[in-house]
gemmi code that builds the backbone of each chain (N, CA, C; Angstrom):
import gemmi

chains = {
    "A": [
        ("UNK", (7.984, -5.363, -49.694), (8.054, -6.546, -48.822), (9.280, -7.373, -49.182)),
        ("UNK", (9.870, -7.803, -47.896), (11.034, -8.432, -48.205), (10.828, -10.066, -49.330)),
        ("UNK", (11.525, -10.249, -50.224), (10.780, -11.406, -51.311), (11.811, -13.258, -50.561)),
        ("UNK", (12.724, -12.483, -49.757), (13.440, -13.843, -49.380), (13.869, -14.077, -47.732)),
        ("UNK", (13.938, -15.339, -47.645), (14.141, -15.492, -46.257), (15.316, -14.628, -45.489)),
        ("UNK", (16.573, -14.710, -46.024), (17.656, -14.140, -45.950), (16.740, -12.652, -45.400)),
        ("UNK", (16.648, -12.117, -46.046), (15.711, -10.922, -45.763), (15.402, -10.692, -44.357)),
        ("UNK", (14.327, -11.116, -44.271), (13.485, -11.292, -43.013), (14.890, -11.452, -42.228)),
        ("UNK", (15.474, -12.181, -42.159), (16.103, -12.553, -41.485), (17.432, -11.292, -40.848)),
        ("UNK", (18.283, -10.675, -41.666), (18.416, -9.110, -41.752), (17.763, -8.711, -40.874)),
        ("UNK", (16.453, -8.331, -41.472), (15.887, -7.216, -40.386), (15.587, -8.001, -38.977)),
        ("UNK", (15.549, -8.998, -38.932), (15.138, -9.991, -37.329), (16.352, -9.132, -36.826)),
        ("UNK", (17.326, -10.175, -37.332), (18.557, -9.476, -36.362), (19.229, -8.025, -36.231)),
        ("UNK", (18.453, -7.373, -37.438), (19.016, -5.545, -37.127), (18.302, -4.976, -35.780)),
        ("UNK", (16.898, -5.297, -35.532), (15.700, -4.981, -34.708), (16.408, -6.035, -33.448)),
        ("UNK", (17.313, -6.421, -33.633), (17.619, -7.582, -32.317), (19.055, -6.595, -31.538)),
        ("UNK", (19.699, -6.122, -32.817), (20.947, -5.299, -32.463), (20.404, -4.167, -31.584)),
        ("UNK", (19.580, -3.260, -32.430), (18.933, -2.060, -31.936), (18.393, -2.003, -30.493)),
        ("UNK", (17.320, -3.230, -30.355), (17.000, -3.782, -29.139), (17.790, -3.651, -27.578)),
        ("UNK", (19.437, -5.024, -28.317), (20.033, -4.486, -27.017), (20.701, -3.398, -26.832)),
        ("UNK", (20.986, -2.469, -28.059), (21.773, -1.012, -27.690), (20.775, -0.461, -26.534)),
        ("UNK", (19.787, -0.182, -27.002), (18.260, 0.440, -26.365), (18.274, -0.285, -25.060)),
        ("UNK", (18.173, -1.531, -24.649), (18.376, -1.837, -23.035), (19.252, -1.635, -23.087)),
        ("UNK", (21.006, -1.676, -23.239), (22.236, -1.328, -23.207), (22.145, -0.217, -22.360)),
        ("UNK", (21.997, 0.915, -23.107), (22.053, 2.334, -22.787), (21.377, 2.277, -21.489)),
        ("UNK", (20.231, 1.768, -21.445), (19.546, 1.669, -20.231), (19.693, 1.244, -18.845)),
        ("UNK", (20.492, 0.375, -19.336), (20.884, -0.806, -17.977), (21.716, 0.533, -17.392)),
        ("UNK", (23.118, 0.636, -18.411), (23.973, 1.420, -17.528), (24.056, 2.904, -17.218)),
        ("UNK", (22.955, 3.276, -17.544), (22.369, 4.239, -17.232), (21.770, 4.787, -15.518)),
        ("UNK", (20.905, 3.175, -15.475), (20.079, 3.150, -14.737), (21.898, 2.852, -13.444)),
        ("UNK", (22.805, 2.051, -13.947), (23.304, 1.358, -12.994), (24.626, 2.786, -12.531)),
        ("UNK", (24.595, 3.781, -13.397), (25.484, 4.661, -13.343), (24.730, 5.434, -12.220)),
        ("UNK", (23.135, 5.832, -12.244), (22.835, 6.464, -11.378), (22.545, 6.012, -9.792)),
        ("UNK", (22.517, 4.523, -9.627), (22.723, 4.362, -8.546), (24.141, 4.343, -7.667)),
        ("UNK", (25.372, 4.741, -8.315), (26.429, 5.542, -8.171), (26.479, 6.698, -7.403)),
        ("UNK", (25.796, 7.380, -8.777), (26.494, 8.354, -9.044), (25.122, 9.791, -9.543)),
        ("UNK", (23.949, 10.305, -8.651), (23.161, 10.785, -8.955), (22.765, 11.860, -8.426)),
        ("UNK", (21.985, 12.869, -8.909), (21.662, 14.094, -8.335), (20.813, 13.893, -6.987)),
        ("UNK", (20.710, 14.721, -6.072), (19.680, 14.970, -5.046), (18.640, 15.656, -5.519)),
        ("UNK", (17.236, 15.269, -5.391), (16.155, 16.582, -5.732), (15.194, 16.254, -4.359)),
        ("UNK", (13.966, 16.037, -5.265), (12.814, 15.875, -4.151), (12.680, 14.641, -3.485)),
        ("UNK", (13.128, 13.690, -4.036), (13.256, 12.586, -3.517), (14.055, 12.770, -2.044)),
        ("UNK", (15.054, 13.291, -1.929), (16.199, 12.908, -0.943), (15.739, 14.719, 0.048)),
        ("UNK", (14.426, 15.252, -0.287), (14.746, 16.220, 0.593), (14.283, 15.957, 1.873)),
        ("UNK", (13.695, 15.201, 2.278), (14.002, 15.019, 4.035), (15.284, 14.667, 4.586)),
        ("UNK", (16.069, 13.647, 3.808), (17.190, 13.800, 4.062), (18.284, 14.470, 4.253)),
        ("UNK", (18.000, 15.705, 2.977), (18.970, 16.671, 2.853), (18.351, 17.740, 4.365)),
        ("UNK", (17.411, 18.003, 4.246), (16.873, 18.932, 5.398), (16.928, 18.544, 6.883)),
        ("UNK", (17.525, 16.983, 7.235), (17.448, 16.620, 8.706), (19.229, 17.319, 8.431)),
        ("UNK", (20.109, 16.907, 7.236), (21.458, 17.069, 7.490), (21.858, 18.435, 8.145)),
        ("UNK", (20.611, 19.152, 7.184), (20.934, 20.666, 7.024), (20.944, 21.233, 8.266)),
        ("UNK", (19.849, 20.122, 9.130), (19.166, 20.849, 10.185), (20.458, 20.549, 11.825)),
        ("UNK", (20.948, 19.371, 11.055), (22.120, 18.828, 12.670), (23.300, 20.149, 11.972)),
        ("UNK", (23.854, 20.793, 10.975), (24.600, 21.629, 10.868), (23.661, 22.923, 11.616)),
        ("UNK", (22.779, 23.400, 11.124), (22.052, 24.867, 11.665), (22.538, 24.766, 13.431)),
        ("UNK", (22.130, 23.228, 14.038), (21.698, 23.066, 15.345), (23.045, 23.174, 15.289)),
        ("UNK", (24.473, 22.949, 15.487), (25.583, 22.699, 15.671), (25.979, 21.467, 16.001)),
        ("UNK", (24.976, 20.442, 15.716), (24.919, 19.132, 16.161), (26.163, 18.354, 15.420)),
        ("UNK", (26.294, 18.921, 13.736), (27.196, 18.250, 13.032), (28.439, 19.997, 12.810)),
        ("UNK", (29.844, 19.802, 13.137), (30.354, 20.945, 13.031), (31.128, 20.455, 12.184)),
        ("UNK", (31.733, 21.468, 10.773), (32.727, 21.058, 9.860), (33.671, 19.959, 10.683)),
        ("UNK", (33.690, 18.908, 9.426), (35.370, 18.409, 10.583), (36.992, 19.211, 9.840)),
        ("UNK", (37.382, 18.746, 10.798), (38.654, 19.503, 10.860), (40.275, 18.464, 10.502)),
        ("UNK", (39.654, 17.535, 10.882), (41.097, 16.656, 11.404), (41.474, 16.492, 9.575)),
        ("UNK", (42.714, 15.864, 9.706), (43.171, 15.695, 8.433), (43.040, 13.985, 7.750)),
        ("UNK", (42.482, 13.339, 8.954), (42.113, 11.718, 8.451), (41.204, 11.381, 9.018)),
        ("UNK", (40.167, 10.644, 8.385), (39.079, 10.021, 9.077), (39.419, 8.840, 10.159)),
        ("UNK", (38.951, 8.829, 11.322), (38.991, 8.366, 12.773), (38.901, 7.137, 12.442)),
    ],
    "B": [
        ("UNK", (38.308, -9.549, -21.349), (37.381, -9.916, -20.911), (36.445, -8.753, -20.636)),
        ("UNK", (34.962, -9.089, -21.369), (34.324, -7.753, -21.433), (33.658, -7.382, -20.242)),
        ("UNK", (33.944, -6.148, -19.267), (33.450, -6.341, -18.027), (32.132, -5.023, -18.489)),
        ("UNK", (31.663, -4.737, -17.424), (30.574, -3.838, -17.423), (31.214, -1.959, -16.924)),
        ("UNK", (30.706, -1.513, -17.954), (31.291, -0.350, -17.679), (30.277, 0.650, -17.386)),
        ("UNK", (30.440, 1.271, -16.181), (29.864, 2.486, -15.289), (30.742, 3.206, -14.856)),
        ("UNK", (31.057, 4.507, -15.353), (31.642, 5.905, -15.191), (31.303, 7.130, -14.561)),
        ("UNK", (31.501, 7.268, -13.271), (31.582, 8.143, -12.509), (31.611, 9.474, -12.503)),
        ("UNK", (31.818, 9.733, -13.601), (32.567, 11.052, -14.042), (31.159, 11.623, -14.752)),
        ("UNK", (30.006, 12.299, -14.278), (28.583, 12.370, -15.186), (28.800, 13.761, -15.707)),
        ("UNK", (29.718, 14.623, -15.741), (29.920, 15.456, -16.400), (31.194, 16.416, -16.896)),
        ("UNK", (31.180, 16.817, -17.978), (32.593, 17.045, -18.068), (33.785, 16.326, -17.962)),
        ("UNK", (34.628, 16.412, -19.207), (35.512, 15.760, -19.048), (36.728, 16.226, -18.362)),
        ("UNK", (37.704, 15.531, -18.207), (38.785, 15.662, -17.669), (39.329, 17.329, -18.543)),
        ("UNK", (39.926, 18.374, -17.670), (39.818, 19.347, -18.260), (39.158, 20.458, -19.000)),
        ("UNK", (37.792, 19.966, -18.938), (36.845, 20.554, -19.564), (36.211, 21.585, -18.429)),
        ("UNK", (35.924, 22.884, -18.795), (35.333, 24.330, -17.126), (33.617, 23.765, -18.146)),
        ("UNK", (33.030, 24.309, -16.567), (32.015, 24.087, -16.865), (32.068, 25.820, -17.418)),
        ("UNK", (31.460, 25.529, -18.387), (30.906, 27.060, -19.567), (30.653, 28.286, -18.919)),
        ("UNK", (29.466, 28.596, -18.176), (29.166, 29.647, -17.444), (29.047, 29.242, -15.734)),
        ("UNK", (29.939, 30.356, -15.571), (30.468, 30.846, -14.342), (29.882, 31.871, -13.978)),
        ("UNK", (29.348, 31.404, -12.124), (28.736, 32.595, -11.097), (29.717, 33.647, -10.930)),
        ("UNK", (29.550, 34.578, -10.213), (30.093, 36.016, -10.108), (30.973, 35.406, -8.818)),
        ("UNK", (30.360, 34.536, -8.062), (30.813, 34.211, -6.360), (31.930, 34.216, -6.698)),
        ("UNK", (33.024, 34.557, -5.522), (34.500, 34.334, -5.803), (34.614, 32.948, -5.436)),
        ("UNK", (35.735, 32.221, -6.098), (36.182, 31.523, -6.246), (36.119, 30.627, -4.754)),
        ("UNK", (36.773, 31.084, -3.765), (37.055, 30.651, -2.327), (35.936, 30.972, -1.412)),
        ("UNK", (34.490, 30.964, -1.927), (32.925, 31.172, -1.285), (33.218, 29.870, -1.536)),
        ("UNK", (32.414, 29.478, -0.060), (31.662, 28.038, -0.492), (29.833, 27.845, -1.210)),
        ("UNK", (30.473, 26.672, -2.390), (29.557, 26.553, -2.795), (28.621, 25.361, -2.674)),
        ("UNK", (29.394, 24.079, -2.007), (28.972, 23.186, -1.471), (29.182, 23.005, 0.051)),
        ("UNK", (28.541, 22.026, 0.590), (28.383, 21.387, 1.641), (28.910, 20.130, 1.461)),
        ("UNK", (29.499, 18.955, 1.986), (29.781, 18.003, 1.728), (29.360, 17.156, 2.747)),
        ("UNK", (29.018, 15.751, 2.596), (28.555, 15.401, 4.010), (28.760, 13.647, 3.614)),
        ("UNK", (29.551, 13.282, 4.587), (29.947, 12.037, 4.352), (28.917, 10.835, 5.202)),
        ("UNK", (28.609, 10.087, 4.850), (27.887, 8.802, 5.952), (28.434, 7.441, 5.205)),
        ("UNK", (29.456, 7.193, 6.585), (30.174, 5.872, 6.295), (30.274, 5.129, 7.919)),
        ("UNK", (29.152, 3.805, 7.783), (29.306, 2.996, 8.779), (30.507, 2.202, 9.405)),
        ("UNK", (31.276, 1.789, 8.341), (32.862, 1.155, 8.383), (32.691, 0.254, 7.769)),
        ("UNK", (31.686, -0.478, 6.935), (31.396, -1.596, 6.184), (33.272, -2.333, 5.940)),
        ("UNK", (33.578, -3.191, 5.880), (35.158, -3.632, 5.467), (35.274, -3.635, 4.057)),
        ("UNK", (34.847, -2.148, 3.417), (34.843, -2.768, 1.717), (35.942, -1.619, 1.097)),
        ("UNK", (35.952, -1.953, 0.234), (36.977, -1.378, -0.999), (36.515, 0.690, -0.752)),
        ("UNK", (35.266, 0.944, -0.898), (35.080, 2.175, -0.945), (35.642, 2.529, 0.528)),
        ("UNK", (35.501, 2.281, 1.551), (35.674, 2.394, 2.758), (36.984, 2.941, 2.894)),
        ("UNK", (37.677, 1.711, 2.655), (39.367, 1.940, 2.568), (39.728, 3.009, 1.935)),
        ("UNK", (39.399, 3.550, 1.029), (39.708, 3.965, -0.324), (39.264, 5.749, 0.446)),
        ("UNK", (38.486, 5.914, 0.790), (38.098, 7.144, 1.590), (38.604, 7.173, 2.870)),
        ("UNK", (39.118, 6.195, 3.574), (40.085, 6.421, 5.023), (41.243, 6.824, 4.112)),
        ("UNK", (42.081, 6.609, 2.855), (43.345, 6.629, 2.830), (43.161, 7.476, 1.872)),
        ("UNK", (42.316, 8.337, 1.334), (42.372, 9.310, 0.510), (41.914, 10.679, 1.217)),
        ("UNK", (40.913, 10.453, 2.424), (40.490, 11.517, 2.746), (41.081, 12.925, 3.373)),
        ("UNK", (42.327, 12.849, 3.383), (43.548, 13.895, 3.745), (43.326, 14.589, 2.230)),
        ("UNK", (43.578, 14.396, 0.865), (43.712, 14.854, -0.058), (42.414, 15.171, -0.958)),
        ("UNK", (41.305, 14.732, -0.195), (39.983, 15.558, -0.676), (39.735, 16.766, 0.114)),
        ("UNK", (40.037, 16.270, 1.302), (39.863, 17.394, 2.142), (40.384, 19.049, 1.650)),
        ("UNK", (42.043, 18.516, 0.717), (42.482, 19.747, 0.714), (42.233, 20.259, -0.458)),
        ("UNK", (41.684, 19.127, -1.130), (41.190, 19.983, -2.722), (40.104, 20.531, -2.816)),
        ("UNK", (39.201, 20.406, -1.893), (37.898, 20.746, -1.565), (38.112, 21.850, -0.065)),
        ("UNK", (39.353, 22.474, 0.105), (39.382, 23.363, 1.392), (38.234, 24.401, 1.530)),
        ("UNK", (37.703, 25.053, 0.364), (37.132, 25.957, 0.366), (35.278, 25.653, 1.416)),
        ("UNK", (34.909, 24.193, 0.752), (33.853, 24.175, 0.868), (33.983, 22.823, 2.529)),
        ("UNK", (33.227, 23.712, 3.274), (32.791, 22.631, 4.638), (32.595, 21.042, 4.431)),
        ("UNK", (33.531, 19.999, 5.276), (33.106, 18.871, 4.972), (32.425, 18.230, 6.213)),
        ("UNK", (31.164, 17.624, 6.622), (30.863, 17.162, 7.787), (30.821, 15.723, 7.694)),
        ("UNK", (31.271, 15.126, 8.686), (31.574, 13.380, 8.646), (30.793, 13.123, 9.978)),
        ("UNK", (29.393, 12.374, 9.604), (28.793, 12.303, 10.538), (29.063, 11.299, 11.304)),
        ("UNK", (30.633, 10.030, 11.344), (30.788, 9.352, 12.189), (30.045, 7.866, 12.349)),
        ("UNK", (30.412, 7.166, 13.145), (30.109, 5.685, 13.116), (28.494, 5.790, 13.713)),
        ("UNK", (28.378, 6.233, 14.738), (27.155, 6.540, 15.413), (26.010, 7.005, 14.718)),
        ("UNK", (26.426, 8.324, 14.578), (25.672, 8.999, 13.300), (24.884, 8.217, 12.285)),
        ("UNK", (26.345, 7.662, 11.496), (25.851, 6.996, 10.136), (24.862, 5.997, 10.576)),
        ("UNK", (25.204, 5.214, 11.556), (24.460, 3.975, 11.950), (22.805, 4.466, 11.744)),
        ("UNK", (22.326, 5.477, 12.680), (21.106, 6.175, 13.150), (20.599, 6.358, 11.843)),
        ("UNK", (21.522, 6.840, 10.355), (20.848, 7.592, 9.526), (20.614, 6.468, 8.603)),
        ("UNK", (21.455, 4.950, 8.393), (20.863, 4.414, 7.931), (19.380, 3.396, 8.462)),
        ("UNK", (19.631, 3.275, 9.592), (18.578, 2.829, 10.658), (17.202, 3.290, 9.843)),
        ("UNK", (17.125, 4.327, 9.548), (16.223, 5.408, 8.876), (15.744, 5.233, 7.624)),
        ("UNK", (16.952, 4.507, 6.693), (16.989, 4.682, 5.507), (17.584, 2.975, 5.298)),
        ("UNK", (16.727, 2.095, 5.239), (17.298, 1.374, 5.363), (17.607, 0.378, 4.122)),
        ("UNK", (17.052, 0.968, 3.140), (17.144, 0.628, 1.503), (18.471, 1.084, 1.210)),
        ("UNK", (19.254, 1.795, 2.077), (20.923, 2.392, 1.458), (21.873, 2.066, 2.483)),
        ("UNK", (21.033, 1.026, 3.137), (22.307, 0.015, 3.738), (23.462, -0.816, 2.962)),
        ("UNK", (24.531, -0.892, 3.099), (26.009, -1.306, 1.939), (25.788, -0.742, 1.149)),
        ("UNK", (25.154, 0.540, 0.920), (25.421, 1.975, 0.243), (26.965, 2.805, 0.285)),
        ("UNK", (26.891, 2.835, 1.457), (28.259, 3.789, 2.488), (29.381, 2.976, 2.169)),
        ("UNK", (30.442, 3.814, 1.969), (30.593, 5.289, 2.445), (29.312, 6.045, 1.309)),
        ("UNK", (28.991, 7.183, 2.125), (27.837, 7.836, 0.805), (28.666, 9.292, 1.021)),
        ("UNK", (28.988, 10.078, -0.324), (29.068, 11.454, -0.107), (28.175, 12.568, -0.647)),
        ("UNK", (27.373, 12.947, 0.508), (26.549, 13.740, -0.065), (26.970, 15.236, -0.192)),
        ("UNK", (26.128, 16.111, -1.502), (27.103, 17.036, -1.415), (25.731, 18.331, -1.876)),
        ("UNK", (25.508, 19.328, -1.144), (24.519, 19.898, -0.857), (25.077, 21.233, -1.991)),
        ("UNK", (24.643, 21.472, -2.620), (24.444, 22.895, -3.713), (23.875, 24.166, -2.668)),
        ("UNK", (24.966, 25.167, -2.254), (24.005, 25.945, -1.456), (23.552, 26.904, -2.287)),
        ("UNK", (24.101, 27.184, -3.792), (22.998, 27.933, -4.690), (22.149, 27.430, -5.353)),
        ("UNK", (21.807, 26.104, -5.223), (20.768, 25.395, -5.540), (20.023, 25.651, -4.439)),
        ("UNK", (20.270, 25.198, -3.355), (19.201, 25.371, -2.181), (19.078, 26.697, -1.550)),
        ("UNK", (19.496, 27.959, -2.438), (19.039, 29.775, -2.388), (17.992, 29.521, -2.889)),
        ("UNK", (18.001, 29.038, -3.978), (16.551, 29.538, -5.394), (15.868, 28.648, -4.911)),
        ("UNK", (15.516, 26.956, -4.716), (14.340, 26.254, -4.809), (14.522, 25.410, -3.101)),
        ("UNK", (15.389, 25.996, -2.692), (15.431, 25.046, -1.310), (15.835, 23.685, -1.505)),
        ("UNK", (14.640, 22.583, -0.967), (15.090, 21.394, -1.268), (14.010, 20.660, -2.099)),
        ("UNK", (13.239, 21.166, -2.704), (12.358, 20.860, -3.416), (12.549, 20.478, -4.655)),
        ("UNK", (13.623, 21.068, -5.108), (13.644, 20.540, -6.651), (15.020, 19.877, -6.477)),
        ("UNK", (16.014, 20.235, -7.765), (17.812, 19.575, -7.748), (17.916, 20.611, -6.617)),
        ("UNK", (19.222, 19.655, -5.551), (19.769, 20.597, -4.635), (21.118, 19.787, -4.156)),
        ("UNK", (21.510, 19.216, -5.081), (23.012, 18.527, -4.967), (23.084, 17.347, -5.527)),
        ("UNK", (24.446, 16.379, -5.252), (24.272, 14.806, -6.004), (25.094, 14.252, -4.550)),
        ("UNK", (25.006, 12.902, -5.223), (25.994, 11.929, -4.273), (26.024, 10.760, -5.036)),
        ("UNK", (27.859, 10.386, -4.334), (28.026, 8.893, -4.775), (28.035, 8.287, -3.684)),
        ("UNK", (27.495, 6.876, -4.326), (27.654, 6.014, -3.391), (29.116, 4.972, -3.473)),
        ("UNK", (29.815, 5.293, -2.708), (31.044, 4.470, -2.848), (31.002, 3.079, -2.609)),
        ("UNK", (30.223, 2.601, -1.493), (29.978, 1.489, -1.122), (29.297, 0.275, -2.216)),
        ("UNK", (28.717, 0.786, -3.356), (28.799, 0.070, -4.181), (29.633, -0.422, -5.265)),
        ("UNK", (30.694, 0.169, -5.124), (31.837, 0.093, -6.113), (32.674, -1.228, -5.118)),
        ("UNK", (32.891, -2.321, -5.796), (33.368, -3.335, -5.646), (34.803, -3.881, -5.638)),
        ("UNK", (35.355, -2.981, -5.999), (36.838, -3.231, -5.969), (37.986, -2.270, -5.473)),
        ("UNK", (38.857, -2.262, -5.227), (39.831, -1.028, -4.545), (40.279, 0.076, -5.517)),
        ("UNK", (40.411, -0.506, -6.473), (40.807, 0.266, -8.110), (39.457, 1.165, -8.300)),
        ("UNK", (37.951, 0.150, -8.656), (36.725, 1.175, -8.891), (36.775, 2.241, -8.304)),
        ("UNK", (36.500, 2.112, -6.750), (36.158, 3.274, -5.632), (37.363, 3.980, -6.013)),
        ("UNK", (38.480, 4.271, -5.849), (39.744, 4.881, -6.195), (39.109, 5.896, -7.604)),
        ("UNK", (38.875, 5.268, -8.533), (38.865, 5.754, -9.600), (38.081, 6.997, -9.211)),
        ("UNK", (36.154, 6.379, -8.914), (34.836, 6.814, -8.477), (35.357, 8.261, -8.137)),
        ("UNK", (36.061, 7.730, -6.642), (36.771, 9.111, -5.901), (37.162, 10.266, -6.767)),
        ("UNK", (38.140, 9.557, -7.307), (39.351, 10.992, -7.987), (38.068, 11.556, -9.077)),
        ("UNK", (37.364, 11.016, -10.101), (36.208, 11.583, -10.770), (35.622, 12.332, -9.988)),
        ("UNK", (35.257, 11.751, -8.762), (34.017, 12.942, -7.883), (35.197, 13.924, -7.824)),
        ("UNK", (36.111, 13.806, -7.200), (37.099, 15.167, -6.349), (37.214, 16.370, -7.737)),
        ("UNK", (37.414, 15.769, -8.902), (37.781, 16.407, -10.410), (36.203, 17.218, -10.429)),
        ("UNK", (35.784, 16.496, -10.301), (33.810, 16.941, -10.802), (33.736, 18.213, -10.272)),
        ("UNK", (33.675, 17.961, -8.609), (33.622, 18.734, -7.777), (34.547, 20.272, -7.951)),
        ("UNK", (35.828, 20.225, -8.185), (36.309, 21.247, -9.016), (35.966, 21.467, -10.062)),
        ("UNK", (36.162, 20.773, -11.200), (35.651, 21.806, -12.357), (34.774, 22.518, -12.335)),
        ("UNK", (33.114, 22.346, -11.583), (31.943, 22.385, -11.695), (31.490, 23.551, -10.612)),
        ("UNK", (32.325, 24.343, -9.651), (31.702, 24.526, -8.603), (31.407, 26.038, -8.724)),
        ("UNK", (31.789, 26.378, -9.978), (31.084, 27.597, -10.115), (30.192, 27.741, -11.372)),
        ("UNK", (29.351, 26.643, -11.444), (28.415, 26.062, -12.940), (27.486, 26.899, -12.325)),
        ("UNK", (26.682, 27.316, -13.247), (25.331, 28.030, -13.321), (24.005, 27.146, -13.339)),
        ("UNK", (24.935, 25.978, -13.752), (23.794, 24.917, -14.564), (23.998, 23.185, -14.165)),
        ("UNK", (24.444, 23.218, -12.738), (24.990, 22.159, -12.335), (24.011, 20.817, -12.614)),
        ("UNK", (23.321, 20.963, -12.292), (21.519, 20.047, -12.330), (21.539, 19.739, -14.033)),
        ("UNK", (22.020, 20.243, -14.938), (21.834, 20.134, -16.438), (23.130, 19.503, -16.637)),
        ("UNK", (24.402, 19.569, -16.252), (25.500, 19.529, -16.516), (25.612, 17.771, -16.151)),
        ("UNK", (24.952, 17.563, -15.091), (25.060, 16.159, -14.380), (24.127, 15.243, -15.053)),
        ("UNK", (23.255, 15.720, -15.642), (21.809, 14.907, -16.223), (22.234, 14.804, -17.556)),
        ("UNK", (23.229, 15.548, -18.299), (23.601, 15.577, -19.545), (24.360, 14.506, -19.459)),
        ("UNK", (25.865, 14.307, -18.664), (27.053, 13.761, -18.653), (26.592, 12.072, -18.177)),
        ("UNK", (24.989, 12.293, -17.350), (24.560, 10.573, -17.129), (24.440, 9.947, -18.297)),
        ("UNK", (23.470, 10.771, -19.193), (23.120, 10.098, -20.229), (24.346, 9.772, -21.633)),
        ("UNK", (25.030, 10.834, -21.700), (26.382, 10.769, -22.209), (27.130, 9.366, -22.068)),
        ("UNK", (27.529, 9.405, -20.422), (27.920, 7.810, -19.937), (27.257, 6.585, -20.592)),
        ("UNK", (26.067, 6.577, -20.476), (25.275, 5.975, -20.476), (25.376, 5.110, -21.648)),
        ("UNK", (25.437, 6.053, -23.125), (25.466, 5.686, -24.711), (26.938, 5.014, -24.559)),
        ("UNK", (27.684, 5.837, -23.758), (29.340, 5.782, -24.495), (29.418, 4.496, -24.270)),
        ("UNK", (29.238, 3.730, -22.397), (29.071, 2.741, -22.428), (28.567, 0.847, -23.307)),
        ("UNK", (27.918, 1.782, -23.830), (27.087, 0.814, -24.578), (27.495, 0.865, -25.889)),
        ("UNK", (27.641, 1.575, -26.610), (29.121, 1.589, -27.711), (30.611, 1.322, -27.415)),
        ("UNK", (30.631, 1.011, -26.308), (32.120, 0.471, -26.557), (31.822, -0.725, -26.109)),
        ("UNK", (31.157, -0.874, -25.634), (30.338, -2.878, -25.524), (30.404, -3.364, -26.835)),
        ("UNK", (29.483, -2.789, -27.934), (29.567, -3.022, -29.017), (30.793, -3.645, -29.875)),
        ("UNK", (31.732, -2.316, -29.478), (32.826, -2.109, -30.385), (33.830, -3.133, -29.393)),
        ("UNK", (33.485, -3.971, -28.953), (34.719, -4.284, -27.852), (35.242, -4.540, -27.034)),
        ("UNK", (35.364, -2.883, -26.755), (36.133, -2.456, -26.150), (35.524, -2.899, -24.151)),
        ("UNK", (37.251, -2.555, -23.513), (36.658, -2.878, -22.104), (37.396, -2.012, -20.899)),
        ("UNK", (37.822, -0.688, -21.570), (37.784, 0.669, -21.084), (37.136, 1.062, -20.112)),
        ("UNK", (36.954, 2.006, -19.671), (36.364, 2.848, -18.523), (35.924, 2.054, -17.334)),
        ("UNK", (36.106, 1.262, -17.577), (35.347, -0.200, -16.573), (35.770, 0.683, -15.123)),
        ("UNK", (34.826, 0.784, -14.244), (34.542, 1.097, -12.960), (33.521, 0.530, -11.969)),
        ("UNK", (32.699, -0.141, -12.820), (31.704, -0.637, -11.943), (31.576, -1.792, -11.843)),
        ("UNK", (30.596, -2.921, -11.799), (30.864, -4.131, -11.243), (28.906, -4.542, -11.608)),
    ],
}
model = gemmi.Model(1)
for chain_id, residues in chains.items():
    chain = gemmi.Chain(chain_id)
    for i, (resn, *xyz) in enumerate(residues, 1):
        res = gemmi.Residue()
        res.name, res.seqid = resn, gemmi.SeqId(i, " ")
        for name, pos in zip(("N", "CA", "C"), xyz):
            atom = gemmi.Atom()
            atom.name, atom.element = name, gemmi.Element(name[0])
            atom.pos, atom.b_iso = gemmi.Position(*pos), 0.0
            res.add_atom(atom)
        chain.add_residue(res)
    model.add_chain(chain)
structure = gemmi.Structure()
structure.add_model(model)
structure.setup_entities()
């Protein structure tokens, strides 16, 4: 057991450092993937209406060399 | 001034092949690409009208579809939690969607429209266009992207620590 205030006090603020690394990592984690994230099951109706206006010919590669 | 740093780049670094490589030749397409951009007046916007000649050609191999003002409108109409999302580029794995369809990983996307400045989206871009090459004959694309988030993720937060105010892309 820690015998002095100083002490306690150390570990307050090591467990305070650790803390915000641990949300740290998290935040920009969380804020990287609303960027920047994979498609799975979540987004498959979406992916499957896209899929489905290409099958239909509804959406055809574009071609031009700049967006309109 | 310490800004907030979010990095685009979720896997592989600059120069780095992704490890194992499909048999497909090179000039098969392996993606789909599919753009939905309403015209919002923002930084990503711009940044994909005046770049999109030079994705186009680094990405020749693989189909790009731009579903247009109309389009986009309808699809966010739909989706309406990823409104000032757009420009969005979605980008469809068609050997992801051989083996599991769309049920499990079956591609990624950025959202440009959240990147706040003309420099971010710029950056965002050239990372996706790099990604998109190194990666397009990965075996293990779905692992490669989930690795390089969490990667970001730490690096970020150690150079907060240390500092530093590097990689800054996001807002």
């Amino acid at each position: 057991m820690p015998e002095r205030w100083s002490d306690y006090l150390t570990i307050f603020m090591s467990a305070l450092a650790v803390g915000y690394m641990v949300y740290e990592i998290d935040r920009r984690q969380r804020k990287l993937r609303e960027i920047f994230d994979v498609l799975d099951a979540e987004d498959a109706a979406v992916t499957a209406r896209l899929e489905d206006m290409v099958a239909s010919g509804e959406l055809q590669p574009y071609t031009g060399a700049t967006l309109a | 001034m310490l800004q907030e740093a979010v990095v685009t780049e979720p896997s592989g670094r600059p120069g780095t092949r992704a490890r194992a490589e499909t048999e497909a030749s090179p000039s098969t397409p392996r993606f789909r690409i599919f753009i939905v951009d309403t015209g919002w007046d923002s930084p990503g916007h711009k940044v994909l009208q005046e770049n999109f000649g030079l994705i186009r050609e680094l990405q020749r191999e693989d189909p790009i579809y731009v579903l247009g003002r109309e389009k986009s409108i309808e699809y966010l109409r739909h989706h309406e939690e990823r409104i000032g999302h757009d420009p969005i580029i979605a980008v469809h794995d068609l050997a992801a969607m051989d083996d599991t369809g769309t049920a499990d990983f079956h591609g990624f996307r950025l959202r440009l429209g959240l990147l706040r400045t003309h420099q971010q989206a710029l950056l965002a871009l050239q990372n996706f266009a790099r990604f998109l090459r190194l990666h397009r004959q990965s075996t293990d694309l779905e692992g490669e992207i989930r690795r390089g988030l969490r990667r970001e993720g730490l690096a970020g937060a150690i150079e907060i620590v240390l500092g530093h105010e590097a990689r800054e892309i996001g807002g």
